[in-house]
N, C-alpha and C positions, 0 to 999 in steps of 0.2 A: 192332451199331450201332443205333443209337436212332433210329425213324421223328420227322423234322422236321412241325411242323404250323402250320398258317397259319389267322389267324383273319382275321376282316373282319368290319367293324360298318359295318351300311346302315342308313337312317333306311326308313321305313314306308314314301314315295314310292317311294324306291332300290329296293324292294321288289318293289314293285307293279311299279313298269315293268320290271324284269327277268323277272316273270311273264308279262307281257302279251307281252312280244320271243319269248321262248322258248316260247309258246301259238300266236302270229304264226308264227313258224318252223315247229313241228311242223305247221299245217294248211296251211301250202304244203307242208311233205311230203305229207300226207294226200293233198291233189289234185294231185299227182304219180306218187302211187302207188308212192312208196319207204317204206321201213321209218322207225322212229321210234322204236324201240326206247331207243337213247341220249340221245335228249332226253326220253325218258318217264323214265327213270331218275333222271337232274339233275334235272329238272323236282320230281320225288317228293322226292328228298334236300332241297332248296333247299324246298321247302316245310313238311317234318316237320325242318327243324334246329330245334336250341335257341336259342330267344331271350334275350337279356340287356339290362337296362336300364342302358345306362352316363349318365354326365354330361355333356352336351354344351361 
């Protein structure tokens, strides 16, 4: 069976603020003193994906 895969096209904004939320999150982990381990990892994918320039 053939792995399904889903794409999503975000604008530069869309971008950025999903960085800031999930940077925002991990450093309330941090001063908590829970692990972070799974948002370090999203975090890293979501940033080293490939970008594509579509047409608006």
């Amino acid at each position: 069976m053939r792995k399904q895969t889903t794409r999503h096209y975000f604008t530069y904004e869309e971008c950025q603020c999903i960085i800031r939320a999930m940077n925002d999150l991990r450093n309330s982990l941090i001063a908590e003193g829970r692990y972070t381990d799974t948002i370090d990892e999203t975090l890293h994918k979501f940033m080293t994906a490939k970008t594509k320039m579509v047409k608006s």
